[in-house]
Chimera marker file (.cmm) of the C-alpha trace (Angstrom):
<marker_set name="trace">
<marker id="1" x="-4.443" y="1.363" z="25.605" r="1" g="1" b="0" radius="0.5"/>
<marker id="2" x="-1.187" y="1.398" z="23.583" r="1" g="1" b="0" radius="0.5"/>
<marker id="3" x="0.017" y="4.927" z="22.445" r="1" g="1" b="0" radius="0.5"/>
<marker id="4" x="1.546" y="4.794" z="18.850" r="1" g="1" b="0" radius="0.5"/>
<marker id="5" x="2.832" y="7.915" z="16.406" r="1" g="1" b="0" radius="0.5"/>
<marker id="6" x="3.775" y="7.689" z="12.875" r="1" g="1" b="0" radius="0.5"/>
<marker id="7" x="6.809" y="10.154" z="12.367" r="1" g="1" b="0" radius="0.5"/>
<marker id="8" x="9.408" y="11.094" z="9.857" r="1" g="1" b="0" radius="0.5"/>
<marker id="9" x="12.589" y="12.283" z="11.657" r="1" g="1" b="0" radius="0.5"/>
<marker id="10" x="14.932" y="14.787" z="10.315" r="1" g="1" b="0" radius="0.5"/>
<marker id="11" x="17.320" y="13.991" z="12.531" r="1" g="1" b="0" radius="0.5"/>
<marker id="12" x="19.259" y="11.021" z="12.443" r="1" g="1" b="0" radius="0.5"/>
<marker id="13" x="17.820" y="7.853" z="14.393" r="1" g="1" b="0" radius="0.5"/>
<marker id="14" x="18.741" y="4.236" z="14.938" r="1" g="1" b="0" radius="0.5"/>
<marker id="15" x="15.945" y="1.432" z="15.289" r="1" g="1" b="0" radius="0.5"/>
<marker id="16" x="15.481" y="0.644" z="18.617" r="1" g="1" b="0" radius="0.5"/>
<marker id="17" x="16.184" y="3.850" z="19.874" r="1" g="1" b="0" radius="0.5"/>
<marker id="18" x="14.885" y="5.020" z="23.597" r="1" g="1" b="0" radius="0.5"/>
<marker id="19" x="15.317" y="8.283" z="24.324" r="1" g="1" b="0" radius="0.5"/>
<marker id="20" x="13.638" y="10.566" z="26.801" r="1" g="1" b="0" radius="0.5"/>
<marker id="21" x="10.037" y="12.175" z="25.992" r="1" g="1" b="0" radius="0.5"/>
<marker id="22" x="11.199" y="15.155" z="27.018" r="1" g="1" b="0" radius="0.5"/>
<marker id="23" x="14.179" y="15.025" z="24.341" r="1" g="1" b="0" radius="0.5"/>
<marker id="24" x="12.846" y="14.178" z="20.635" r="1" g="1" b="0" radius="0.5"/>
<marker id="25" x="14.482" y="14.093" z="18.114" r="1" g="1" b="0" radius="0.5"/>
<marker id="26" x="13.320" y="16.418" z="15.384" r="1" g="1" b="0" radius="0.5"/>
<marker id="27" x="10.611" y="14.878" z="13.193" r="1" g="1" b="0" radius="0.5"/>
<marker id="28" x="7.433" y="15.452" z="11.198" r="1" g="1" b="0" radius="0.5"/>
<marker id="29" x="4.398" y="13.914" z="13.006" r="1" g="1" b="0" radius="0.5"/>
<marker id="30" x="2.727" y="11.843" z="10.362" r="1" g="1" b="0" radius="0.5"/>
<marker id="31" x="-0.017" y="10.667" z="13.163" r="1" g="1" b="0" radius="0.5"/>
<marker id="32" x="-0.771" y="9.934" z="16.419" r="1" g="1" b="0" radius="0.5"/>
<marker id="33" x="-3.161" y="6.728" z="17.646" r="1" g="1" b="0" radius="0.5"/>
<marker id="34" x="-4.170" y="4.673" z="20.400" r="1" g="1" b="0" radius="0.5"/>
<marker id="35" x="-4.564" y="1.113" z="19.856" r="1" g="1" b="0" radius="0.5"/>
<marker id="36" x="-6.659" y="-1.174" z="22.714" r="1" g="1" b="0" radius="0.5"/>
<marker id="37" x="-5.014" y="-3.849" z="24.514" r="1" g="1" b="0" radius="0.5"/>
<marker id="38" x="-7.024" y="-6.190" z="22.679" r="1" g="1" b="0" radius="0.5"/>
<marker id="39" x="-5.064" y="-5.970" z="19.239" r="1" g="1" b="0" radius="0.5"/>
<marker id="40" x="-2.358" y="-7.803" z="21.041" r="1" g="1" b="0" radius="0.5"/>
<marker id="41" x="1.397" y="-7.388" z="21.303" r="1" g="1" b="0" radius="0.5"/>
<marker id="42" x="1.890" y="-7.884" z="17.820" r="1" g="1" b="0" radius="0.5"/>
<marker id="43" x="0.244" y="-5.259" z="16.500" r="1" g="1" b="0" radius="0.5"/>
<marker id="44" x="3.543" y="-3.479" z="15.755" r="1" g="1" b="0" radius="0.5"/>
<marker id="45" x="4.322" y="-5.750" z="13.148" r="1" g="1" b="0" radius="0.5"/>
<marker id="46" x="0.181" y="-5.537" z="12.003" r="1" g="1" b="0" radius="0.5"/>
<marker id="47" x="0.911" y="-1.839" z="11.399" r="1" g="1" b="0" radius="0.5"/>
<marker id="48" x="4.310" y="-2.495" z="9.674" r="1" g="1" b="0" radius="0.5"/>
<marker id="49" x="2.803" y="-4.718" z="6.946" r="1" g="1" b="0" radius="0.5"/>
<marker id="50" x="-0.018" y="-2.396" z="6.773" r="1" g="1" b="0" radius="0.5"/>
<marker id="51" x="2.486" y="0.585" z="6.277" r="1" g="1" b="0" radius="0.5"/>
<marker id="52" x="5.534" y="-1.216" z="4.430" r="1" g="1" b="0" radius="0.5"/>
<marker id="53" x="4.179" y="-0.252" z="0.641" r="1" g="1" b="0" radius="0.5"/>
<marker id="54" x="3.058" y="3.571" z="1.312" r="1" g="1" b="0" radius="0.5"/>
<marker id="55" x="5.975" y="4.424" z="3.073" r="1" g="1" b="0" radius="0.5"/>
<marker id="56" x="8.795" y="2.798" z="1.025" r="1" g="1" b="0" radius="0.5"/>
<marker id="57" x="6.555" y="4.973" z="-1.587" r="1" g="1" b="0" radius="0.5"/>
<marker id="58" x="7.000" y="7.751" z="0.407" r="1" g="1" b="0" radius="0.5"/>
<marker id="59" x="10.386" y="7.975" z="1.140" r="1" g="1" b="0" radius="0.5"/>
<marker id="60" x="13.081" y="10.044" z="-0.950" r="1" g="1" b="0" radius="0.5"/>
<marker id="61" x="10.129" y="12.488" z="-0.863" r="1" g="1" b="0" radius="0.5"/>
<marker id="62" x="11.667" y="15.752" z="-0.811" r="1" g="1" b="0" radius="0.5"/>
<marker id="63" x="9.783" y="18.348" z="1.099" r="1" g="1" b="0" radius="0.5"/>
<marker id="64" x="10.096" y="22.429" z="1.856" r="1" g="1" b="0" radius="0.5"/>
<marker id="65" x="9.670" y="24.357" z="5.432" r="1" g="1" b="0" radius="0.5"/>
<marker id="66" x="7.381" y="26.520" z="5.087" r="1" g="1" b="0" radius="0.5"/>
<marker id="67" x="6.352" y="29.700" z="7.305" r="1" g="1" b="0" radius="0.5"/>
<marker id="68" x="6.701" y="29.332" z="11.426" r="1" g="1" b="0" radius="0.5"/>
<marker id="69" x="3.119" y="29.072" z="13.549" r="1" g="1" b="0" radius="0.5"/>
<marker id="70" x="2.323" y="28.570" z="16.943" r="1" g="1" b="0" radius="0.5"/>
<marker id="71" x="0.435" y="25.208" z="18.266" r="1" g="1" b="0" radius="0.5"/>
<marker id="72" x="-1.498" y="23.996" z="20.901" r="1" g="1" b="0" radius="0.5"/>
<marker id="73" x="-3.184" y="25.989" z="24.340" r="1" g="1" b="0" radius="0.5"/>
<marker id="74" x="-3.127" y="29.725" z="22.673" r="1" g="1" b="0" radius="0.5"/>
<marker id="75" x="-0.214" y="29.468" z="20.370" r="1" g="1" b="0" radius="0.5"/>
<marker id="76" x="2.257" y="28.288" z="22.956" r="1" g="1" b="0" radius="0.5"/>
<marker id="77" x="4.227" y="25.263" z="20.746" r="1" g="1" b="0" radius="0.5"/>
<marker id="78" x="6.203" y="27.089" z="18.364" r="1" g="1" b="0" radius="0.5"/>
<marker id="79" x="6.788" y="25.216" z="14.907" r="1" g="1" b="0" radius="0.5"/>
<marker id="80" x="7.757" y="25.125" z="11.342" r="1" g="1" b="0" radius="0.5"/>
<marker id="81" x="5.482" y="23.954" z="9.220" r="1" g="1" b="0" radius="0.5"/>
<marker id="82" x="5.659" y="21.801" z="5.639" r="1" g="1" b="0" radius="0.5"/>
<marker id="83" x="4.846" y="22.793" z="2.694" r="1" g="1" b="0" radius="0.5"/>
<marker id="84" x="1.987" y="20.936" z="0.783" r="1" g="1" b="0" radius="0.5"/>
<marker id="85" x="3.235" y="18.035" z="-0.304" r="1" g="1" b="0" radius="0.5"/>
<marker id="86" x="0.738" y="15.226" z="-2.048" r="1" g="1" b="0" radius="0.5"/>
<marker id="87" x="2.945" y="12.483" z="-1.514" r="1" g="1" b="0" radius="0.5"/>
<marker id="88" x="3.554" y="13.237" z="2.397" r="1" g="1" b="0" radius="0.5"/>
<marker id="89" x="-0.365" y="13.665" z="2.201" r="1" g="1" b="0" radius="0.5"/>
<marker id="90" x="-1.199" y="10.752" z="0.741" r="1" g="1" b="0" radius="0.5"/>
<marker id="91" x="1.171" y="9.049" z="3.056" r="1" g="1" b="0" radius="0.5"/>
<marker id="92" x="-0.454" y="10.344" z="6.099" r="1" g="1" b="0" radius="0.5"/>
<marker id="93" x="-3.807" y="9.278" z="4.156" r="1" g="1" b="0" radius="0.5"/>
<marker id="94" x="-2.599" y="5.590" z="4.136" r="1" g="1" b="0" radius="0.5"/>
<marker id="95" x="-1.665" y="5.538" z="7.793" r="1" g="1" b="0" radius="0.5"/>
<marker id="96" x="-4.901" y="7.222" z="9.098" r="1" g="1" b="0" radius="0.5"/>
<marker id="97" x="-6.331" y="4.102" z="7.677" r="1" g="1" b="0" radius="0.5"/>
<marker id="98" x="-3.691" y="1.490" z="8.665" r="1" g="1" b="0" radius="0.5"/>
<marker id="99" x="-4.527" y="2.443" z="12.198" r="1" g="1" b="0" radius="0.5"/>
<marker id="100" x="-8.163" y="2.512" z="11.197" r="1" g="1" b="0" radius="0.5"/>
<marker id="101" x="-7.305" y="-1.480" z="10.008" r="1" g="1" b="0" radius="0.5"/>
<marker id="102" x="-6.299" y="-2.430" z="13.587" r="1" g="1" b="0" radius="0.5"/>
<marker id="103" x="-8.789" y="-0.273" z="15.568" r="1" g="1" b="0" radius="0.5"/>
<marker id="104" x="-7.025" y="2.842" z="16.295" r="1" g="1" b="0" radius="0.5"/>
<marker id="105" x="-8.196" y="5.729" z="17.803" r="1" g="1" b="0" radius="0.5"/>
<marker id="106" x="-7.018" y="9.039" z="16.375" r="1" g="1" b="0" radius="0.5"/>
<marker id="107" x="-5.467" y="11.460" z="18.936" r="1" g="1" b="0" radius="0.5"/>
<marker id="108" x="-5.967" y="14.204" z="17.091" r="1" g="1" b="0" radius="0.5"/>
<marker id="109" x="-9.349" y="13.586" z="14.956" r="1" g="1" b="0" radius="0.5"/>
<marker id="110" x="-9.714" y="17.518" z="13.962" r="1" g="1" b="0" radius="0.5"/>
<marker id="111" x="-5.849" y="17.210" z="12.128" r="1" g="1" b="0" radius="0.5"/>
<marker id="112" x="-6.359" y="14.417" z="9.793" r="1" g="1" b="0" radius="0.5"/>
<marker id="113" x="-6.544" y="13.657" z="6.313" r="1" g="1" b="0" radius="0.5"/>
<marker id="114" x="-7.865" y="17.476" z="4.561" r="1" g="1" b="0" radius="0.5"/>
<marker id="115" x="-6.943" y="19.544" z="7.860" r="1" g="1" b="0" radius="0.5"/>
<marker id="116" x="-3.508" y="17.749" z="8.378" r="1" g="1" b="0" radius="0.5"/>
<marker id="117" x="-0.533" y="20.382" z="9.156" r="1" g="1" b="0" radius="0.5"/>
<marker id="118" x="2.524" y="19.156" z="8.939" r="1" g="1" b="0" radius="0.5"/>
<marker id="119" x="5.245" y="20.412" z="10.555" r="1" g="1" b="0" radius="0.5"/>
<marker id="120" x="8.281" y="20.258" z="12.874" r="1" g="1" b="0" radius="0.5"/>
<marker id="121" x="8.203" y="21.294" z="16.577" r="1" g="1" b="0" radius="0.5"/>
<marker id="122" x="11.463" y="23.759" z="17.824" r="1" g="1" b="0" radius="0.5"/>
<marker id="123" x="13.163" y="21.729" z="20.360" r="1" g="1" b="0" radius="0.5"/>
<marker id="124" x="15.802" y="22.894" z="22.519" r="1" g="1" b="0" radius="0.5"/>
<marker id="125" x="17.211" y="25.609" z="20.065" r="1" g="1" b="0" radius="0.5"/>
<marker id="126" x="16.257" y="23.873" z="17.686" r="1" g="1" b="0" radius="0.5"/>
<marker id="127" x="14.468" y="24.739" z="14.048" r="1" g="1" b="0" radius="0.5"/>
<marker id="128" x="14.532" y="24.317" z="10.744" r="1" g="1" b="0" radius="0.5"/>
<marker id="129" x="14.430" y="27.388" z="9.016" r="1" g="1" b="0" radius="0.5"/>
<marker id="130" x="11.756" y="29.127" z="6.439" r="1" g="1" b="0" radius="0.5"/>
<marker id="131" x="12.778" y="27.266" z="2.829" r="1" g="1" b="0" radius="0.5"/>
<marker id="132" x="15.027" y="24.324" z="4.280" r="1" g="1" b="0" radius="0.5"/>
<marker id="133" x="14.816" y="21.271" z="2.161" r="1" g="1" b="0" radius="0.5"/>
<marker id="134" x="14.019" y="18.227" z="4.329" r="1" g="1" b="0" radius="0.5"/>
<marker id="135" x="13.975" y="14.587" z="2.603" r="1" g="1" b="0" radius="0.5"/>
<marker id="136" x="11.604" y="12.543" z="3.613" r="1" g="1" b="0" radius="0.5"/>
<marker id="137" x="14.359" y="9.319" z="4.864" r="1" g="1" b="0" radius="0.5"/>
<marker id="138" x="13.309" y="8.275" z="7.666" r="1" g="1" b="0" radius="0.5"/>
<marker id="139" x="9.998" y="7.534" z="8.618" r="1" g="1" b="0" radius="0.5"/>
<marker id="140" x="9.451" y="5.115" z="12.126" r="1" g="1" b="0" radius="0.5"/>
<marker id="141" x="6.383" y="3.539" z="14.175" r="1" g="1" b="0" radius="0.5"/>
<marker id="142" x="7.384" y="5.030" z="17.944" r="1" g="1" b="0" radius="0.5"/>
<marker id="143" x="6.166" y="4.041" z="21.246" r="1" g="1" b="0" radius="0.5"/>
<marker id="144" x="5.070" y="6.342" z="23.266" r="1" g="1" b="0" radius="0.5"/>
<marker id="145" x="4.905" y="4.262" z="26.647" r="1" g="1" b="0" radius="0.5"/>
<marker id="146" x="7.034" y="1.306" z="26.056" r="1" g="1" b="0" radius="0.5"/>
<marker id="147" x="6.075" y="-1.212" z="28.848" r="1" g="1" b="0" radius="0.5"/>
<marker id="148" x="3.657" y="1.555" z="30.388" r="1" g="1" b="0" radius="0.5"/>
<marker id="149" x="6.288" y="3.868" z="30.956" r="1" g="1" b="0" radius="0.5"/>
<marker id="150" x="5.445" y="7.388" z="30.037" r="1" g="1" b="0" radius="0.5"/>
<marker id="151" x="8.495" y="8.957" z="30.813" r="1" g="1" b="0" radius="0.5"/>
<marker id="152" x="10.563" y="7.583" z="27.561" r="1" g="1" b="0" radius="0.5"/>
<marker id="153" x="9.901" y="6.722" z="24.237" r="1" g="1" b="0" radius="0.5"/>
<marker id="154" x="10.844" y="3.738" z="21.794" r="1" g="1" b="0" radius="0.5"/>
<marker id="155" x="11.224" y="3.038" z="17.924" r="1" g="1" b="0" radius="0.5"/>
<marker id="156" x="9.840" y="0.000" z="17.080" r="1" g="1" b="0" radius="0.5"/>
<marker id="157" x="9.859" y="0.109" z="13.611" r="1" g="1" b="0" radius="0.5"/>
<marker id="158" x="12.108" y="2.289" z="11.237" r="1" g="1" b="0" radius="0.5"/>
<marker id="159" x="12.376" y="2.455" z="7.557" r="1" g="1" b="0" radius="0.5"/>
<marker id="160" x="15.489" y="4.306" z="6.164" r="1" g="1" b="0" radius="0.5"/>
<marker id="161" x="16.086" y="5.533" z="2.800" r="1" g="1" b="0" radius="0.5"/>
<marker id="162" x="19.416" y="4.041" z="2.804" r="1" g="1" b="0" radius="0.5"/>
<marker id="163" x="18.241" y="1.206" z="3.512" r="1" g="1" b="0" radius="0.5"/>
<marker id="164" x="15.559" y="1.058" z="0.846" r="1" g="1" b="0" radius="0.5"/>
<marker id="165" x="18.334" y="2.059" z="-1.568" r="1" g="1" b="0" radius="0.5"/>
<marker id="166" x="20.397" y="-1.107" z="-0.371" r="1" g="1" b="0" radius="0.5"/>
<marker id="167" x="17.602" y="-3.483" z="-0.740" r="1" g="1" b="0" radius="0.5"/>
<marker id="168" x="16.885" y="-1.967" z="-4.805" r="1" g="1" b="0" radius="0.5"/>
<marker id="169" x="20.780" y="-2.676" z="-5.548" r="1" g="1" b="0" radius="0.5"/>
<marker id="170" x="20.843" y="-6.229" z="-4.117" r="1" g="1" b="0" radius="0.5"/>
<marker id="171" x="17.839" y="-7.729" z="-6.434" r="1" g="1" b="0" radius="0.5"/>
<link id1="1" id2="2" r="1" g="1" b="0" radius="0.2"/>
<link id1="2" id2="3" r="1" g="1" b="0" radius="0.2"/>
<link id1="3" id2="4" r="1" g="1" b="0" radius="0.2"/>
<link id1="4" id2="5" r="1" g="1" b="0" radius="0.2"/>
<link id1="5" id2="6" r="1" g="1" b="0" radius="0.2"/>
<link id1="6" id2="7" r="1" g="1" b="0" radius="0.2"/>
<link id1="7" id2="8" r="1" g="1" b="0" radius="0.2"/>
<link id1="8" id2="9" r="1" g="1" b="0" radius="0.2"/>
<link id1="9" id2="10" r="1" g="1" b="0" radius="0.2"/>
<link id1="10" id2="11" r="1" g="1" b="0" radius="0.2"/>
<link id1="11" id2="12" r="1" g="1" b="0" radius="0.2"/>
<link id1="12" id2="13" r="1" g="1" b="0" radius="0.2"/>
<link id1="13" id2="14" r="1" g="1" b="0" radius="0.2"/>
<link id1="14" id2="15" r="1" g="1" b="0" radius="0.2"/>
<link id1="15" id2="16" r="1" g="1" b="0" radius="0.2"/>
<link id1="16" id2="17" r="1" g="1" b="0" radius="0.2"/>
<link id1="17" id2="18" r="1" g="1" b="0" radius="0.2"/>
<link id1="18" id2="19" r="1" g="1" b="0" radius="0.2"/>
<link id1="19" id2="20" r="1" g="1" b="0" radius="0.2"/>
<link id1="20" id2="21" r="1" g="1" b="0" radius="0.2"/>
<link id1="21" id2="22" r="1" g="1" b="0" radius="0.2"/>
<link id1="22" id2="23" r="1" g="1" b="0" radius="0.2"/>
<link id1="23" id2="24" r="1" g="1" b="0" radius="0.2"/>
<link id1="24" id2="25" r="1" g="1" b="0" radius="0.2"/>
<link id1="25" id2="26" r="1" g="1" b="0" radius="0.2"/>
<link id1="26" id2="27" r="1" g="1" b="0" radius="0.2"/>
<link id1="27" id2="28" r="1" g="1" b="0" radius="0.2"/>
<link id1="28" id2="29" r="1" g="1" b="0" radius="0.2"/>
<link id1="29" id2="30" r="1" g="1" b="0" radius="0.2"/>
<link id1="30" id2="31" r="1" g="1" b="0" radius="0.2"/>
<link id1="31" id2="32" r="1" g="1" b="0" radius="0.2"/>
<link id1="32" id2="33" r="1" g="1" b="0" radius="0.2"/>
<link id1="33" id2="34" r="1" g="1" b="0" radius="0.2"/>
<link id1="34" id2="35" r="1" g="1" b="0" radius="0.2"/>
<link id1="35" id2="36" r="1" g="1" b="0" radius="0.2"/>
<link id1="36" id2="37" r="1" g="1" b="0" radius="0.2"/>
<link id1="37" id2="38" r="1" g="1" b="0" radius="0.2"/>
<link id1="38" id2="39" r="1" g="1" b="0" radius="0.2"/>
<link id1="39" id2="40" r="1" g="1" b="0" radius="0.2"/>
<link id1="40" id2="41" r="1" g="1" b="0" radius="0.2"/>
<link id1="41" id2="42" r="1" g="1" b="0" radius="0.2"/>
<link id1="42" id2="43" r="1" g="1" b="0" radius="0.2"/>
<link id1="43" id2="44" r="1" g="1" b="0" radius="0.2"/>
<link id1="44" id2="45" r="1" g="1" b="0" radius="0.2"/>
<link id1="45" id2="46" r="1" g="1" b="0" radius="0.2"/>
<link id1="46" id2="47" r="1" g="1" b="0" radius="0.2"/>
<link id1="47" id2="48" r="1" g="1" b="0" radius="0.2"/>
<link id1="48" id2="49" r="1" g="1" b="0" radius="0.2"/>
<link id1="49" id2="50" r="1" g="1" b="0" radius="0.2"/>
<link id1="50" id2="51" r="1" g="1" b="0" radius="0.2"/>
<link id1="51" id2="52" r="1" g="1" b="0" radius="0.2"/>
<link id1="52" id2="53" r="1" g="1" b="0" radius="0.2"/>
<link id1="53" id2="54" r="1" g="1" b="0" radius="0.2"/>
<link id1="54" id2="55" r="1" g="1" b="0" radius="0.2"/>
<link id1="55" id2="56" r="1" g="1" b="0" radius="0.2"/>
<link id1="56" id2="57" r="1" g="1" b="0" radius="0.2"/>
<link id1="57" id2="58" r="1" g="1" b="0" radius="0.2"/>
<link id1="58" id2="59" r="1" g="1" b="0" radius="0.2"/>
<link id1="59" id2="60" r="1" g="1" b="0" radius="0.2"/>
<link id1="60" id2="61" r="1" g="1" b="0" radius="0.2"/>
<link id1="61" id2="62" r="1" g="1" b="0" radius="0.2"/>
<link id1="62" id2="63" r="1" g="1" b="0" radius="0.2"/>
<link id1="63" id2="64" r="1" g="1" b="0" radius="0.2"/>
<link id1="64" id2="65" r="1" g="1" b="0" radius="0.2"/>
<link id1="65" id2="66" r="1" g="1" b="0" radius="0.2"/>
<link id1="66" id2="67" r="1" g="1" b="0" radius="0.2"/>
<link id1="67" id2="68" r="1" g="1" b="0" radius="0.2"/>
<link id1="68" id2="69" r="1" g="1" b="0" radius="0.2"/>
<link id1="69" id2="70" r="1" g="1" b="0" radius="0.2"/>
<link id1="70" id2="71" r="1" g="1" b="0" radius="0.2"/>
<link id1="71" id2="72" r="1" g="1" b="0" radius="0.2"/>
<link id1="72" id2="73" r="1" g="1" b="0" radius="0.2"/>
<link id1="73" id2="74" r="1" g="1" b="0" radius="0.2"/>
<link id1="74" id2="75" r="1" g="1" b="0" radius="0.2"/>
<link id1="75" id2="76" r="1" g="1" b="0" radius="0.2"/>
<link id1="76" id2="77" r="1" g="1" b="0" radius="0.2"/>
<link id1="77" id2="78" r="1" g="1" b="0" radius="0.2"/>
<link id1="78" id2="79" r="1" g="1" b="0" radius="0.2"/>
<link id1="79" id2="80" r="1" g="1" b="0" radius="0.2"/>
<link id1="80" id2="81" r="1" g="1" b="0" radius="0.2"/>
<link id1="81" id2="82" r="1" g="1" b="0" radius="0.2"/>
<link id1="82" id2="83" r="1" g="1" b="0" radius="0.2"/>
<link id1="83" id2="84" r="1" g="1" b="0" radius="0.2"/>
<link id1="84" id2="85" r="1" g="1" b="0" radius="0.2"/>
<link id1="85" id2="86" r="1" g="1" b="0" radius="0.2"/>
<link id1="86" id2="87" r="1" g="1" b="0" radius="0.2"/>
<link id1="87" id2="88" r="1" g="1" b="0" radius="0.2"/>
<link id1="88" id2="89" r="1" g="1" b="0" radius="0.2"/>
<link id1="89" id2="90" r="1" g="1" b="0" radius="0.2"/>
<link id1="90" id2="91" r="1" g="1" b="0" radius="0.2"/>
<link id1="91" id2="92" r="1" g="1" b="0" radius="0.2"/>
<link id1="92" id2="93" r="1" g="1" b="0" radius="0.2"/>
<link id1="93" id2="94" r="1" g="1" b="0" radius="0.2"/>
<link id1="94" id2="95" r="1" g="1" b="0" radius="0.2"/>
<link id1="95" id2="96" r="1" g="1" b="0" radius="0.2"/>
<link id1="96" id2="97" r="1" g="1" b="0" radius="0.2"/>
<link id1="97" id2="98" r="1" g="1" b="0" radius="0.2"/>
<link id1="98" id2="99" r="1" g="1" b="0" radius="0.2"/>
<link id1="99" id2="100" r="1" g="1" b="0" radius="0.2"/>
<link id1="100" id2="101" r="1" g="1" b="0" radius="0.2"/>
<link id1="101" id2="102" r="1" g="1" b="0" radius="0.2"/>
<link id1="102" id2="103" r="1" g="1" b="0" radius="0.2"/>
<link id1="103" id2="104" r="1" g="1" b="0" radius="0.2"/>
<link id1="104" id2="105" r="1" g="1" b="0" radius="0.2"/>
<link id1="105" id2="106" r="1" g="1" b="0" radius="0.2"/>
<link id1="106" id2="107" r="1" g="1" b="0" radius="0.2"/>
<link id1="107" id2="108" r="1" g="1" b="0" radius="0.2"/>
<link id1="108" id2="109" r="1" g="1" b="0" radius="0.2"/>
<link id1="109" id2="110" r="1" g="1" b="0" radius="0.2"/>
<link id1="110" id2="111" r="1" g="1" b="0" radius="0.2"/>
<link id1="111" id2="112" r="1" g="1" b="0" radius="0.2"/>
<link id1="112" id2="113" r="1" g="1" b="0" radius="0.2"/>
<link id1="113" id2="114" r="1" g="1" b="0" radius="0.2"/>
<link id1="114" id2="115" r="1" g="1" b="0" radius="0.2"/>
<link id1="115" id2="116" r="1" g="1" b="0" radius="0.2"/>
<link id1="116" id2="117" r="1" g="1" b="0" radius="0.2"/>
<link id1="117" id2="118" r="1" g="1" b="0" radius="0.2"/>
<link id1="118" id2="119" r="1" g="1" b="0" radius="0.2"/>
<link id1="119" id2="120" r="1" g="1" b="0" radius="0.2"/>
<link id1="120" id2="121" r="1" g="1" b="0" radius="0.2"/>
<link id1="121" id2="122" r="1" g="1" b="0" radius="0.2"/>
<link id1="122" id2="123" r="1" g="1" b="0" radius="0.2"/>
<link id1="123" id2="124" r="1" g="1" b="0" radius="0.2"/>
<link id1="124" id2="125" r="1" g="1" b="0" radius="0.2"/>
<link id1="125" id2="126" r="1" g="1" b="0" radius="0.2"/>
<link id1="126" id2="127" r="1" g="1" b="0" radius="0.2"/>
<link id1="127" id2="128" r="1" g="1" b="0" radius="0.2"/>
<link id1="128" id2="129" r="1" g="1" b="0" radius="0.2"/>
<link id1="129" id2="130" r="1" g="1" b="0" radius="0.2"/>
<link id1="130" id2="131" r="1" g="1" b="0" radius="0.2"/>
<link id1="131" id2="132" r="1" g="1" b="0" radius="0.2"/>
<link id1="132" id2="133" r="1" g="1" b="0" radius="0.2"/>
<link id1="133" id2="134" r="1" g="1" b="0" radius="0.2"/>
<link id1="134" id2="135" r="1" g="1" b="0" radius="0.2"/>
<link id1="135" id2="136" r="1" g="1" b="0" radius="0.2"/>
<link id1="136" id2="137" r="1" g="1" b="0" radius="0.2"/>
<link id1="137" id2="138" r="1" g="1" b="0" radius="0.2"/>
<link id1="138" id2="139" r="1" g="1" b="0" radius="0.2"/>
<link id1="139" id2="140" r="1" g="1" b="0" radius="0.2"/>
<link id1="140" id2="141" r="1" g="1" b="0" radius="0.2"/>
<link id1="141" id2="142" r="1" g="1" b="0" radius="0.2"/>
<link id1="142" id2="143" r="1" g="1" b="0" radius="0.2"/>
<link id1="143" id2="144" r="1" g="1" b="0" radius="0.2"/>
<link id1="144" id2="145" r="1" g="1" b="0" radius="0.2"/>
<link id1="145" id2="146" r="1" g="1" b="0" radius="0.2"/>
<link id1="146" id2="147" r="1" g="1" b="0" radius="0.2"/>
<link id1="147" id2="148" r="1" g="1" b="0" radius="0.2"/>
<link id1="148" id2="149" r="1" g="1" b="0" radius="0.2"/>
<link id1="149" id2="150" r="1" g="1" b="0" radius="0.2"/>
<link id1="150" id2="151" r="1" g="1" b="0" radius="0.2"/>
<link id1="151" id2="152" r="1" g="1" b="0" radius="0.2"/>
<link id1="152" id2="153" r="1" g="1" b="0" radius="0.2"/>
<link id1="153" id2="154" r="1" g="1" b="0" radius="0.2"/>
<link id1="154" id2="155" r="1" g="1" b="0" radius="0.2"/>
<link id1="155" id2="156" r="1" g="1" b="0" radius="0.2"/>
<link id1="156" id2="157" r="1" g="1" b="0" radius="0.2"/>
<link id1="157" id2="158" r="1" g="1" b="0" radius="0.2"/>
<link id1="158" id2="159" r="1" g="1" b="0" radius="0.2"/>
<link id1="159" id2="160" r="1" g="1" b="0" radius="0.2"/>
<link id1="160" id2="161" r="1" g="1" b="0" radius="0.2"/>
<link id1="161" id2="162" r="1" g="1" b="0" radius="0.2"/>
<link id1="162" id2="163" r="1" g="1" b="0" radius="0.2"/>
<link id1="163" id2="164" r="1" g="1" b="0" radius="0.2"/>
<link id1="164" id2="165" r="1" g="1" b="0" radius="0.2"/>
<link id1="165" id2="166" r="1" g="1" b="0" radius="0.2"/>
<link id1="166" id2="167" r="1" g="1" b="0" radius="0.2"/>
<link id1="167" id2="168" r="1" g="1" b="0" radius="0.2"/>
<link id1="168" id2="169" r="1" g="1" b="0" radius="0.2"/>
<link id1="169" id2="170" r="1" g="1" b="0" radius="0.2"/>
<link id1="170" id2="171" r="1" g="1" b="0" radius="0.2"/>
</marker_set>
């Protein structure tokens, strides 16, 4: 099995970036899927075509922090979460069934689609706070094992704001 997650930092990332799975960077988890071995090593770029149109659609989306909460075993993961938002919905929406497409299995099957919560986990201090505006700029296709190692995580795909504003001035 392949371990894949959908994200929208809110920190700033480079593509190709490896960094620790204990150290994240900031983000929004749009979704969180397994893919079998069978799909084949290309299935990055399967998912990127699959994803390309709803999340250049997506991004520029400006979103609010809402209230804090407390996730996972009894409350222990302390987060802020996201205001409603249909186009961050509808985004999530589209990749539930891009990894459908390929044969993905949901991590999290009771926090799709209607019972999706979006929000950012408080990492190492930290937080957004209650009302922040966050823009929806950079959303990225992560590996969570790269080469079956658990202990670090990869970007393998990363679409930028800036960058879709770049490619709309050069045509």
């Amino acid at each position: 099995m392949r371990n894949l997650i959908w994200v929208a930092f809110t920190e700033s990332v480079q593509q190709g970036l490896v960094f620790p799975r204990s150290d994240w960077p900031l983000h929004i988890t749009l979704l969180r899927f397994d893919v079998g071995a069978n799909v084949g090593a290309d299935v990055a770029d399967v998912l990127a075509d699959l994803a390309e149109a709803p999340v250049k659609g997506a991004l520029g989306t400006r979103l609010r922090v809402g209230e804090e909460a407390g996730f996972g075993h009894l409350g222990s993961i302390p987060v802020s979460l996201i205001e409603h938002n249909p186009l961050l919905q509808g985004l999530h929406e589209e990749l539930v069934e891009a990894a459908n497409g390929v044969g993905g299995r949901i991590a999290t099957p009771n926090y799709v689609m209607e019972r999706y919560r979006p929000h950012i986990s408080h990492h190492d201090g930290k937080r957004p706070k209650s009302g922040d505006a966050v823009v929806l700029d950079q959303v990225a296709l992560v590996d969570m094992a790269p080469e079956g190692d658990h202990t670090i995580r990869r970007i393998l795909r990363l679409w930028t704001q800036d960058a879709q504003s770049l490619e709309e001035t050069t045509r």
